[in-house]
TIDOFI-90343 format. One record per residue (C-alpha): x, z, y; residue in one letter. Coordinates in steps of 0.02 Angstrom, whole numbers, plus 32768, in hexadecimal, padded with zeros to 4 digits. Each point is the difference from the previous one (the first is absolute). Layout:
XZYA
...
***
This chain:
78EBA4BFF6C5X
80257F757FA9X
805180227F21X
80A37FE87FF6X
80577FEB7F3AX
80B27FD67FEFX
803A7FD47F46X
808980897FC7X
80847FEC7F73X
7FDA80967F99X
80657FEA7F82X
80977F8C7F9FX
7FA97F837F85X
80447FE77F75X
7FC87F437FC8X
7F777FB5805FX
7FBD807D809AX
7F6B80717FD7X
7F767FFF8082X
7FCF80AC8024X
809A803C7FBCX
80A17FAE8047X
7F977FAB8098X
7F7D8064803DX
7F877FE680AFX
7FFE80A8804CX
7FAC802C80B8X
806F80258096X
7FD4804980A5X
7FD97F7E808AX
80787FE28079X
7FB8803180ACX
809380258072X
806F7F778038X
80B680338020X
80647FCB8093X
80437F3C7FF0X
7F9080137F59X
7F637FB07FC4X
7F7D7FFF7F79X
7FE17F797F83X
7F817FC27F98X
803C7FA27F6BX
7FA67F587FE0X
806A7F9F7F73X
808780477F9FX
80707F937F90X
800880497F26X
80A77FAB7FD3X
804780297F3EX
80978041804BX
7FB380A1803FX
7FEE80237F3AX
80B280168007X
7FEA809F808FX
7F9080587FA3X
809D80767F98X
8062807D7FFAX
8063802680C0X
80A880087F77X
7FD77F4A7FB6X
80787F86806CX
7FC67F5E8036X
7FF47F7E809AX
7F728050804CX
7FDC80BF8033X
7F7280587F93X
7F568031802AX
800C80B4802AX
7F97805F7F8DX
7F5280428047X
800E7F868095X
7FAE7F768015X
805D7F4B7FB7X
80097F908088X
803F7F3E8022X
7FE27F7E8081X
7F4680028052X
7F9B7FAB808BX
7FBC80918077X
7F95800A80A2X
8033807F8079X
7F4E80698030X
80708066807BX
80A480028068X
807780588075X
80697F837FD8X
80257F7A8090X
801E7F6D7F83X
7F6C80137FABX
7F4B8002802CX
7F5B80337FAAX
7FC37F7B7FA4X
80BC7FB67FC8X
803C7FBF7F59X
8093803E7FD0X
807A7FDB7F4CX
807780767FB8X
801C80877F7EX
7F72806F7FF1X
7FB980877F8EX
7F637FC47FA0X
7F8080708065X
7F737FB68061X
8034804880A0X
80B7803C803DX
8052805D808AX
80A07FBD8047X
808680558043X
80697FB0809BX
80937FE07F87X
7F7D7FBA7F6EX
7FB47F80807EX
80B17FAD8017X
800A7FC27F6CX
7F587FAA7FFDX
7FFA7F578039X
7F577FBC8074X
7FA47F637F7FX
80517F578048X
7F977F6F7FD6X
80327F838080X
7F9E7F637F9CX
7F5680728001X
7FF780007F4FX
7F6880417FBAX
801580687F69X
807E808F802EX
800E801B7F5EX
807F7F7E7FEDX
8070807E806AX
8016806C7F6AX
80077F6B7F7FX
80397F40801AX
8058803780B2X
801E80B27FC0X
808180507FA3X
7FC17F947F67X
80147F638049X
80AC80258045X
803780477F63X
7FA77F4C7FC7X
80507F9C8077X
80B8804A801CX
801C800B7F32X
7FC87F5A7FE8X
80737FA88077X
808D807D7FF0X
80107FF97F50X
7FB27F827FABX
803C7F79805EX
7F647F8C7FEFX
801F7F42800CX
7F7B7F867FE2X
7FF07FB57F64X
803980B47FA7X
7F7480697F87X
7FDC80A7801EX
7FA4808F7F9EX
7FB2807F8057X
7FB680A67FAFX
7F70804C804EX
7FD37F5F8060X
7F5B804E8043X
805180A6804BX
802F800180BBX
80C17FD87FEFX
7FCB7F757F72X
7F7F7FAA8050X
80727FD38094X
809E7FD87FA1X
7F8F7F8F7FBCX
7FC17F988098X
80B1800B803AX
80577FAB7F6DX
7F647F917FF6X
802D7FDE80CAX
80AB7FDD7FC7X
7FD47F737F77X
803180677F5FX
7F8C7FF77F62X
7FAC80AE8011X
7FA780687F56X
7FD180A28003X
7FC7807C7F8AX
7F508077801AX
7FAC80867FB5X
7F5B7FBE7FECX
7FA27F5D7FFFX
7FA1800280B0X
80CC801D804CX
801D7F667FACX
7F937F918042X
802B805080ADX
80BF7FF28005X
7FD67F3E7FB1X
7F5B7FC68073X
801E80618098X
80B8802C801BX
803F7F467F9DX
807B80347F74X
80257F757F99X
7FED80797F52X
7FCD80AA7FD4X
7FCD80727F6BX
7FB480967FECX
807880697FA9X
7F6B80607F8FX
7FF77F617F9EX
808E7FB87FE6X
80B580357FF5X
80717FDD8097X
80707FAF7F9AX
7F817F7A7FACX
7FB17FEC80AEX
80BE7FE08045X
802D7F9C7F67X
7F557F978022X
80067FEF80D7X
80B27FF07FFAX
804C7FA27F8EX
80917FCF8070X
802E80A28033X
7FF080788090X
80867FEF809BX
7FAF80A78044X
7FA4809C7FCDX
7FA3807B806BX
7FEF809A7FB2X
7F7980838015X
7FEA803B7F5FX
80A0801B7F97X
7FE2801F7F2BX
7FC47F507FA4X
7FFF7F958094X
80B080188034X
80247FDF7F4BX
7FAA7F647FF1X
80587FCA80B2X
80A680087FF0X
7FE37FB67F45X
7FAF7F698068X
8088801A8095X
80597F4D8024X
80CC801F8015X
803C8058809BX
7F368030801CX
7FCF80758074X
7FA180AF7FDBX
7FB580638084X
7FDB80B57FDBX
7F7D80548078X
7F9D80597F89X
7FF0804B7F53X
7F2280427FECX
80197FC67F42X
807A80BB7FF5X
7FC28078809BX
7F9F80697F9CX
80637FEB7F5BX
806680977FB9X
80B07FC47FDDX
7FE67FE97F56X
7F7B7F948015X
803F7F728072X
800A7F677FB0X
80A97FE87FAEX
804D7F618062X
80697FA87F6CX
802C7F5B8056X
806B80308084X
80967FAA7FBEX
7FAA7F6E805BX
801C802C80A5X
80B47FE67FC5X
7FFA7F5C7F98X
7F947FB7808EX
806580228080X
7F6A8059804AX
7FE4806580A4X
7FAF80A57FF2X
7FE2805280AEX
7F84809C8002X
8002801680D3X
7F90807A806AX
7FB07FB380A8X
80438082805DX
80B97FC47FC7X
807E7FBD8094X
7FEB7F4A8008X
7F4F80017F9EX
7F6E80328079X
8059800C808CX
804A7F457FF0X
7F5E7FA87FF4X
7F7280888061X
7FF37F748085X
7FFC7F7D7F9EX
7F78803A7F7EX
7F98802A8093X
80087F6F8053X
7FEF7F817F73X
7F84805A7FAAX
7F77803E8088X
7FFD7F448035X
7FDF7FC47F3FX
7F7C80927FF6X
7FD27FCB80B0X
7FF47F397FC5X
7FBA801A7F67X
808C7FCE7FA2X
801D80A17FA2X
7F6F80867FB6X
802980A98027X
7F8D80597F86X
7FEB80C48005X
7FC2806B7F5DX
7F9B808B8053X
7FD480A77FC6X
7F6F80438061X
800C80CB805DX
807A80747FE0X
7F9E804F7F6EX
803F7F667F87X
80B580098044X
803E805F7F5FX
7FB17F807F83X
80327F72807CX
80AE80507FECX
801880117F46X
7FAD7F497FE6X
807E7FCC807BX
80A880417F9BX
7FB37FD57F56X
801F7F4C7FD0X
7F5C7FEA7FDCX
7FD47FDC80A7X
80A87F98802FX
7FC6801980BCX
8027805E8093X
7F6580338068X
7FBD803080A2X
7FB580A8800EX
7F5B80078082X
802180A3803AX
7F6C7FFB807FX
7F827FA77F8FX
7F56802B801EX
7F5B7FBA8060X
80408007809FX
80998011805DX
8000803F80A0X
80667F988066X
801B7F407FF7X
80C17FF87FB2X
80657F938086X
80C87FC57FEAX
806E7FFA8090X
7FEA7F668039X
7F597FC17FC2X
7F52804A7FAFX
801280127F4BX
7F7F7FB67FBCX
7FED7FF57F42X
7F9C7FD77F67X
802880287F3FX
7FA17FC47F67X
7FFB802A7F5AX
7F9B7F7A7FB6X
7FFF7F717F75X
803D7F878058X
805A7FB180A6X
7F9C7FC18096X
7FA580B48035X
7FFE800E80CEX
7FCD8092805AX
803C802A80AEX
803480B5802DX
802A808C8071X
7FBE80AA7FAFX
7FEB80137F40X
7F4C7FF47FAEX
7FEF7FF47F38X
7F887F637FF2X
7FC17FE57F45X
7FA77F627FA2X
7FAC80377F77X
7FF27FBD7F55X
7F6180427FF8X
7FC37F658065X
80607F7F7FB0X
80017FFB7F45X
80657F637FF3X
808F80658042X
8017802B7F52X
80347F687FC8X
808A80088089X
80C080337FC9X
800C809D8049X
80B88015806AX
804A8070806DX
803C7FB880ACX
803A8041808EX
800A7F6980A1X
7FFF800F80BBX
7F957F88806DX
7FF07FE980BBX
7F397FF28043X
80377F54804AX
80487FBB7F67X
7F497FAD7FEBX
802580237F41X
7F5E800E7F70X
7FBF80A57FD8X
7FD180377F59X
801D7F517FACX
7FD87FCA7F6FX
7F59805C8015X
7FD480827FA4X
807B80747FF6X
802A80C6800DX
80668020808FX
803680BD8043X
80697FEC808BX
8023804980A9X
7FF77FC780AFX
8011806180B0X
7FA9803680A5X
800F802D809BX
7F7D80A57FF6X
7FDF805C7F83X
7F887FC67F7EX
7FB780677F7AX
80127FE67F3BX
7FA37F777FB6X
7F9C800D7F6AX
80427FDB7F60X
7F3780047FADX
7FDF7F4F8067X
80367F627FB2X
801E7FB68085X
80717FF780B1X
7FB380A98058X
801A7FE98097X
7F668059805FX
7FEF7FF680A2X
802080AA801CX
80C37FC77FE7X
7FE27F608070X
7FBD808B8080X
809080887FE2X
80807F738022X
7FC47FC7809AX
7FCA7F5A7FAEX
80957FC4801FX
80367F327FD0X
808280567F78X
7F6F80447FAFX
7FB77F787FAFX
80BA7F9F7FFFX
7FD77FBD7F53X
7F7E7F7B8050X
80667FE68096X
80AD7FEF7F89X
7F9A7F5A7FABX
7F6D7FB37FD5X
7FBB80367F56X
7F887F947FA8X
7F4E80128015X
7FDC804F7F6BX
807380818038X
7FDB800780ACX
7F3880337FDDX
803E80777F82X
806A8065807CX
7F817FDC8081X
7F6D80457FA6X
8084809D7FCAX
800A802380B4X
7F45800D801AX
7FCB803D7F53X
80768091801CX
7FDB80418090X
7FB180C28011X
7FC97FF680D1X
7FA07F9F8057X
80687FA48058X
802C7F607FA8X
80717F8C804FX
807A7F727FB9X
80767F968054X
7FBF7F607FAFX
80427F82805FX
80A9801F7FB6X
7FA07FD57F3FX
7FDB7F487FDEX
7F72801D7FB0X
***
């Protein structure tokens, strides 16, 4: 019988969550009996947004949303796969998206069910993960704010706080889609060079060294027609000191405060601006009449084709199993991380079933890795590791964090510039067992050729491209060094060696 750990809220934080105190992972009975119209769930992604900071207090504190319920598990919007039904809309081996408890498997009620939704993805998009990000409550909250409020008109400059996060990473391919003049601010420098070289801001700083007001006084000299605020404190300070006349503020969040007693949140003493400017100040919640509900269609639509086309990046900052979920939490509502993240509830060597949308296979890859231009193709998720061990000039590399999705027939490099440490993931459709972290190099034995059937998707990274030859006999001779049977047996006519 397979564990099953569901993350309770113990207790009310004061500040910044405790884990092990005010977050705990506790075990739960397994759900074995599947009620009439119900089903059972495993969870597979599950979305960390700052806002759930703000439901972890008291049940007699006020505010938009309901509270956490005390020794229950927290819960938000996740990606599941049903592993049992008595449900006629919904069949083993489903994806579903909806509200769900942060527990690695779930039993549904007939009444619970409704108000899950099965995973359209009508474009075949590869990385599901966007469903909880860029075409997920983020990028609506992203998308509807943006064009609600702010009013974007090319030619205008906007500043947008947390530019790296989920909601500010779209707002800013939107605006840049739009023609405005687009800086952000970041919390470090590798989310610098991302939201610059990969998502195309015009201007960014990283808020740890310098001020948001020099950086502001510096980038945008002429003045800011909007600002998208995610943080709150010294950035909306410096804005609406750098606001243009009758500029436009957009309030969505406030991470610079969450975990802030009241006498500790930073004392605003500019806001006679909003007045002398002529400014609007709207704070809004997606959920709002004539917010998400006015432009759901839209955002899907326009978005999964730019994913789709290339045109936008939907990058996802994962947290791996359900055992990091508290410390992927608290990272998530501090602003030292100015990012929401994706929780990989079911991370481990293998997965039992192949994860498939409605409407196509979802097939995915995710790297974390120094730079763009990794390819891997996937079904069923495999840690594969490059060690530094083997390449000491990797140490001369500038070592980044990046998360990018690739397609096998994208025909894109791998692992270039060579050397280079890479940890990544990729998928399969059997299960494969771990690899070993001791080898520097790609471990791939053949036992794991073998245990997936030695399928084509297997060895996507040399159908996905050609890799120079160096490369090519360095992988091949992995393949053969590595091996612990007998049997030794490489696709080579899909190397140019």
């Amino acid at each position: 019988m397979p564990d099953n750990r569901a993350l309770f809220f113990s207790s009310v934080p004061s500040g910044l969550p405790v884990v092990g105190k005010d977050l705990t992972l506790e075990s739960v009975p397994y759900p074995e009996e599947v009620s009439e119209n119900g089903i059972i769930v495993k969870n597979v992604y599950a979305s960390l947004d700052p806002y759930m900071r703000g439901r972890m207090r008291a049940p007699e504190v006020k505010s938009y949303a309901t509270p956490f319920e005390l020794h229950k598990p927290i819960f938000n919007r996740q990606i599941a796969q049903v592993t049992k039904s008595n449900n006629a809309n919904f069949k083993e081996g489903d994806l579903v998206i909806g509200m769900l408890p942060f527990q690695e498997y779930v039993a549904l009620n007939g009444d619970q069910v409704a108000e899950l939704q099965p995973l359209q993805n009508p474009l075949g998009l590869e990385d599901i993960r966007d469903f909880l990000g860029a075409l997920g409550m983020p990028g609506l909250t992203a998308y509807s704010s943006l064009y609600e409020i702010g009013k974007p008109k090319k030619g205008d400059t906007i500043f947008v706080s947390a530019a790296s996060g989920a909601v500010g990473q779209l707002v800013g391919q939107l605006a840049k889609h739009e023609g405005l003049k687009v800086i952000g601010s970041v919390g470090s420098d590798e989310k610098l060079e991302f939201i610059l070289k990969d998502l195309g801001f015009d201007a960014g700083f990283n808020y740890k060294k310098e001020s948001p007001a020099q950086a502001l006084q510096r980038l945008a000299p002429e003045g800011l027609d909007i600002y998208y605020d995610n943080v709150g404190g010294d950035h909306l300070e410096a804005s609406l000191d750098a606001m243009k006349d009758y500029g436009r503020v957009i309030l969505c969040g406030l991470i610079a405060v969450y975990n802030q007693k009241p006498e500790e949140i930073y004392p605003l003493g500019n806001y006679g601006q909003i007045l002398w400017k002529r400014l609007t100040v709207r704070g809004f919640l997606v959920g709002d009449k004539g917010m998400g509900d006015k432009y759901d269609d839209e955002h899907q639509k326009r978005v999964s084709k730019w994913i789709q086309e290339g045109i936008f990046k939907a990058v996802n900052w994962e947290v791996e199993g359900i055992e990091q979920a508290a410390d992927g939490f608290t990272s998530t509502s501090s602003l030292t991380t100015d990012n929401s993240r994706l929780l990989d509830v079911a991370y481990s060597a293998c997965r039992p079933d192949p994860l498939h949308s409605s409407n196509s296979p979802a097939t995915m890859a995710a790297f974390i890795r120094p730079s763009s231009g990794a390819m891997m193709g996937t079904i069923m998720r495999v840690p594969a590791v490059y060690s530094a061990k083997s390449a000491p000039l990797a140490l001369t590399l500038v070592r980044q964090a990046q998360v990018t999705q690739f397609h096998s027939s994208a025909k894109r490099e791998i692992l270039t510039p060579l050397p280079q440490v890479v940890k990544g993931t990729m998928n399969d459709a059997a299960p494969v067992p771990h690899t070993s972290p001791s080898h520097g190099s790609y471990h791939w034995t053949f036992e794991r050729l073998i245990a997936a059937g030695l399928v084509p998707l297997t060895i996507a990274p040399f159908v996905g491209g050609s890799l120079n030859p160096v490369m090519d006999s360095i992988l091949a001779a992995g393949l053969v060094l590595h091996s612990h049977i007998g049997f030794q047996y490489v696709f080579a006519s899909t190397l140019e060696l």
